[in-house]
PLY file of the C-alpha trace (Angstrom):
ply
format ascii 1.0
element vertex 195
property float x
property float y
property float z
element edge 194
property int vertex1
property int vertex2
end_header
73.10 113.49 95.84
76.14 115.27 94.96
74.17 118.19 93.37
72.23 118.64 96.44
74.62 118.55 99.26
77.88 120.73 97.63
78.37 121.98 101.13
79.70 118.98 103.03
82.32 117.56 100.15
85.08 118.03 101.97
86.61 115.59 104.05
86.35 118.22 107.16
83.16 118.94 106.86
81.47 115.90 106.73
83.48 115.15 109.96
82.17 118.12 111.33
78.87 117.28 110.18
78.86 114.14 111.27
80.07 115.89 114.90
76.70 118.37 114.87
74.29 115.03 114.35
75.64 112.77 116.70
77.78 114.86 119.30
81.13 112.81 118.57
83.75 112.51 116.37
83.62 110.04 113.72
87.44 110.11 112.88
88.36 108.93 116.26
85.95 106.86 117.12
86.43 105.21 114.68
89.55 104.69 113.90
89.65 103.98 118.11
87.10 100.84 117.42
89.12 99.53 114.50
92.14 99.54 116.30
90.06 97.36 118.81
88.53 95.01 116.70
91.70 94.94 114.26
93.54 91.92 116.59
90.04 89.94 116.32
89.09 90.51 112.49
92.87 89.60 111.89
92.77 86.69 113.95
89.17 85.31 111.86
90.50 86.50 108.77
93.48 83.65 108.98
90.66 81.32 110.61
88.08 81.70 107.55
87.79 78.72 104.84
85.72 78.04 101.84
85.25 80.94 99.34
85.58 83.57 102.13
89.13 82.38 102.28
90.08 82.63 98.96
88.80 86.02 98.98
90.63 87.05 101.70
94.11 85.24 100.67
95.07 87.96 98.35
94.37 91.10 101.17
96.20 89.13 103.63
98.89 88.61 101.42
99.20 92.69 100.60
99.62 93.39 104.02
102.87 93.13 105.05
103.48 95.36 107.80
101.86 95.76 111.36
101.99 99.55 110.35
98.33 100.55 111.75
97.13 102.04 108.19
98.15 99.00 106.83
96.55 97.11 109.74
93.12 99.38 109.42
93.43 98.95 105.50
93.29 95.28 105.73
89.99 95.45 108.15
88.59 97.86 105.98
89.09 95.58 103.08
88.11 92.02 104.80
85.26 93.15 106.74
82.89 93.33 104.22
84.04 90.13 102.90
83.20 88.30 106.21
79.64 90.03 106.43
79.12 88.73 103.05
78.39 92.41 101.10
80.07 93.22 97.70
83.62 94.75 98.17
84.30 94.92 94.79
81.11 97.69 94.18
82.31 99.73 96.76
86.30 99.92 96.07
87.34 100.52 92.78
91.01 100.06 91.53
92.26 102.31 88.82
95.67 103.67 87.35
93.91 106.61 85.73
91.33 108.05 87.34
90.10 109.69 84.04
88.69 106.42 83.30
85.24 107.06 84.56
84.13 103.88 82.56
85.51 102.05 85.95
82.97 103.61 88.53
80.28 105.17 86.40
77.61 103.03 87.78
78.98 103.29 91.21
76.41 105.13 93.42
78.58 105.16 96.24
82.12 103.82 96.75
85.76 104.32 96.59
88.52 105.02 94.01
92.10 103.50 95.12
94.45 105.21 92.44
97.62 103.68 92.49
100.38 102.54 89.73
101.43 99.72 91.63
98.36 98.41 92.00
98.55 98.54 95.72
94.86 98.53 96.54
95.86 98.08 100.25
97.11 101.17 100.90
97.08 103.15 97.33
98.78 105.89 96.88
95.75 107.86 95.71
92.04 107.52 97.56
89.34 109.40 96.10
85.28 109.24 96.42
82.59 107.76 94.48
79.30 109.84 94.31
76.32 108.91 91.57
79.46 107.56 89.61
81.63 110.91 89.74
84.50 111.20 91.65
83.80 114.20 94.04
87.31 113.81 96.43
90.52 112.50 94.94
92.79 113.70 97.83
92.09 111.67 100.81
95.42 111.10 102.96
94.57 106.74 102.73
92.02 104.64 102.62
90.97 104.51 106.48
89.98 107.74 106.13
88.29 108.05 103.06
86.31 104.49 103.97
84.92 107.28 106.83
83.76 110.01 104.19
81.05 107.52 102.59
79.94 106.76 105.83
79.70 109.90 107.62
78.20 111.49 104.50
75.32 108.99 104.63
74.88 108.61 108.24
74.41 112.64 109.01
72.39 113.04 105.99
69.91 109.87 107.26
70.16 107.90 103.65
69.69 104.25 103.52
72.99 102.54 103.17
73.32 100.44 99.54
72.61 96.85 99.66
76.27 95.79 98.66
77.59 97.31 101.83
74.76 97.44 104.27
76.42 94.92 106.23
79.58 96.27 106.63
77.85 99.94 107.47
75.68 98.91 109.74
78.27 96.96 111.72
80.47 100.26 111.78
77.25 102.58 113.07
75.88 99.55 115.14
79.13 97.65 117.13
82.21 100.11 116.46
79.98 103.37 117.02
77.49 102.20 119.37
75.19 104.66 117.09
71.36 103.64 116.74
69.25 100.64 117.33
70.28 97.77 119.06
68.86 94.97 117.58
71.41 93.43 114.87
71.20 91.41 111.62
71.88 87.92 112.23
75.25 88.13 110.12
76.18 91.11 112.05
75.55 89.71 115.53
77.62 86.60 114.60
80.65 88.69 113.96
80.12 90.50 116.94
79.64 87.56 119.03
82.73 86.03 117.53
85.26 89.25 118.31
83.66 88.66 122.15
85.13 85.74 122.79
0 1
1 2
2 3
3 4
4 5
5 6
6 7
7 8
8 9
9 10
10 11
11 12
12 13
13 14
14 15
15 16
16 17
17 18
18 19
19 20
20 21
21 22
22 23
23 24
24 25
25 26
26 27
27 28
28 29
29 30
30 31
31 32
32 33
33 34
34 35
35 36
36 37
37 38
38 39
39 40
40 41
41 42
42 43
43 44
44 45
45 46
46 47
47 48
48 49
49 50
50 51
51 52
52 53
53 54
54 55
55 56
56 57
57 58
58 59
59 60
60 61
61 62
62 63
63 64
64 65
65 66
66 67
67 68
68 69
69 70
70 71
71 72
72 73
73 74
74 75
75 76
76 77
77 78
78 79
79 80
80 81
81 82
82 83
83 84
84 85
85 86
86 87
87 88
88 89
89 90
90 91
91 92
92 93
93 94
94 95
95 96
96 97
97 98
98 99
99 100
100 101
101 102
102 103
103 104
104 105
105 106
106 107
107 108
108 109
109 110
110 111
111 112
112 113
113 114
114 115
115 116
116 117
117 118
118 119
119 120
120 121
121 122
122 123
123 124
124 125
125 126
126 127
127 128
128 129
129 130
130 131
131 132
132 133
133 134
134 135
135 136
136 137
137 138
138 139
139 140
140 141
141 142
142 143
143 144
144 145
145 146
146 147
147 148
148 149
149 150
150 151
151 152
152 153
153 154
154 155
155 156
156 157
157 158
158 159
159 160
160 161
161 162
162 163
163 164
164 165
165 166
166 167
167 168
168 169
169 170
170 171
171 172
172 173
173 174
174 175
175 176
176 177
177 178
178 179
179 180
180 181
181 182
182 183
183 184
184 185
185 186
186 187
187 188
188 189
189 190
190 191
191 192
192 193
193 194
């Protein structure tokens, strides 16, 4: 993948990309939806029990302002958790980036670089192509979660099964973008930020 699209690794032009296929902006409207949802997934974050709790404890426990990066950083992080993907494929946590043994099998994800091992909001963000990092310079990890996304929704690939949830609740309920009919895990969700 990387070797076949080299024009759209930038940050900007994925965006813009992502603005020819679909005729809006996926920085906005997205970050507009998650500031929506954000009072709702908080709100069933503190709610959840069992194992989805436990895995959620930590991120709600990193969090500790109502800055809205941190805000968006903990719905980034606790979304997929609650659609029951596989965070831990998608965002990698490393205090050398160098260390490619980390992500090499990663075919698509995220690199939070960070010496405090803040993987909240890290101090680094960079992105996970065919297990190479192709962006390292992403202002936080809102906006590089967009970059996967965009990427693979303008270019029409199928999203990977350990985030398929999450992605299709992003294109589906925050973006309004594609077929209607949702996954029974995704509908849930949905019907439970409704209410």
């Amino acid at each position: 993948m990387v070797h076949r699209w080299p024009a759209l690794f930038t940050d900007s032009q994925i965006f813009q990309e992502f603005i020819r296929v679909v005729g809006k902006s996926l920085k906005d409207n997205f970050f507009d939806a998650l500031d929506s949802f954000s009072p709702g997934l908080m709100d069933l974050f503190r709610k959840k029990r069992g194992l989805t709790s436990q895995l959620l404890a930590p991120l709600l426990c990193q969090t500790k302002t109502t800055e809205p990066t941190d805000v968006r950083c903990l719905c980034i992080r606790g979304l997929p958790v609650i659609l029951g993907d596989d965070p831990s494929a998608f965002f990698k946590t490393s205090f050398d980036p160098v260390d490619k043994d980390l992500y090499s099998q990663t075919a698509v994800g995220i690199l939070c670089i960070d010496e405090e091992n803040s993987q909240m909001n890290p101090a680094r963000v960079g992105i996970i192509l065919e297990g190479n990092m192709v962006m390292d310079d992403l202002a936080n990890l809102p906006q590089a979660f967009c970059v996967p996304f965009g990427l693979i929704y303008a270019l029409h690939l199928e999203y990977h099964e350990y985030m398929k949830n999450t992605f299709f609740f992003v294109q589906q309920v925050m973006l309004d973008l594609g077929k209607s009919e949702l996954a029974p895990k995704i509908q849930t969700l949905k019907n439970q930020l409704s209410m």
